[in-house]
N, C-alpha and C positions, 0 to 999 in steps of 0.2 A: 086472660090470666088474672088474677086476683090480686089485689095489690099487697105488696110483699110486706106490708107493717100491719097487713090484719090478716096473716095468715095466722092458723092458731099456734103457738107453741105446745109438745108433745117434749117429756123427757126422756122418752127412748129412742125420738128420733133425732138427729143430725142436721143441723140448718146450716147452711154457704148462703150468703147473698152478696150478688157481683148489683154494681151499682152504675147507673151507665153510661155510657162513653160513649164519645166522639169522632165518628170515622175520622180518618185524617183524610182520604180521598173526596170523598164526598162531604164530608162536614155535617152529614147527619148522625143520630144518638141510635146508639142499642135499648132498646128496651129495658128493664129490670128484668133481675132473672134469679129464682130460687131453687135452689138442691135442695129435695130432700132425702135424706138417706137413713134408712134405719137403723136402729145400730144393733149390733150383737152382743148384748153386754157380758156375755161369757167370752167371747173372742178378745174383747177389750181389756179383761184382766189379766196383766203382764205380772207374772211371778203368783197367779193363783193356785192357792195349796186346793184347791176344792167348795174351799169353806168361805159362803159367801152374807148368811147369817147366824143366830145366835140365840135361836130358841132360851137353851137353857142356862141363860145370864137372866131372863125377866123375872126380876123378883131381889134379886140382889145388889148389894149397894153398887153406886156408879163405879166408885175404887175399883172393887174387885171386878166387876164385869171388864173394865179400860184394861185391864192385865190380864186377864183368861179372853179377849181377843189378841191383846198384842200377842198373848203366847203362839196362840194359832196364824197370826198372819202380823209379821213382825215389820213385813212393807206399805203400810196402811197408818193412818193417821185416824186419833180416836178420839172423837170430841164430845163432851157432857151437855145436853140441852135441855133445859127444863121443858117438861109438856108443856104445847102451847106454845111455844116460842116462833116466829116467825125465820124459815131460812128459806133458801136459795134452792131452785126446780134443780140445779145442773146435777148433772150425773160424774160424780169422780168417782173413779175406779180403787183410787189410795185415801177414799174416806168413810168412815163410820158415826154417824151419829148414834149417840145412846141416850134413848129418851128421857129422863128421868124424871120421879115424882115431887112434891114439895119435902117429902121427906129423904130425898138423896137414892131413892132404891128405882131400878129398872122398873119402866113402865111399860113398854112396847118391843118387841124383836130389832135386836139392831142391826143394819142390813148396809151391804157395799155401799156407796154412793153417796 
């Protein structure tokens, strides 16, 4: 088995790792041990209207794009990121990044997660 800190991260899949223990009988150690689970990410959207991005926001300013999402998906969270910006692989199901350019306007499709 592969050691559990170089296995590669993947964001559509699902990591568990149990860390390892000590028989109490015996007094030997369990090995490490990884789940990996893939994830459904249509199954995972709890209160999904359908609509998962936003083709026809790119182009317009970040304002109005953060409000013709929330319109469509009012349990999601909408956040402005400059292209380029450095964030985080995880997958949230209640987030939207909206790329936008140096001048304030959609740059890229903004999509769950």
């Amino acid at each position: 088995m592969p050691d559990p800190l170089q296995v590669p991260i993947y964001p559509q899949l699902a990591y568990k790792y149990q860390a390892p223990r000590t028989n109490q009988r015996t007094g030997g150690t369990t090995s490490h041990k990884v789940q990996v689970q893939e994830l459904d990410r249509s199954a995972k959207m709890s209160g999904d209207s359908g609509k998962s991005s936003w083709p026809e926001v790119v182009g317009l300013s970040g304002d109005a794009a953060k409000q013709k999402i929330l319109a469509d998906r009012p349990d999601v969270q909408v956040f402005l990121v400059p292209v380029g910006s450095m964030v985080t692989t995880d997958f949230d199901t209640k987030r939207v990044r909206v790329f936008v350019n140096t001048a304030g306007y959609v740059a890229e499709v903004p999509n769950i997660g």
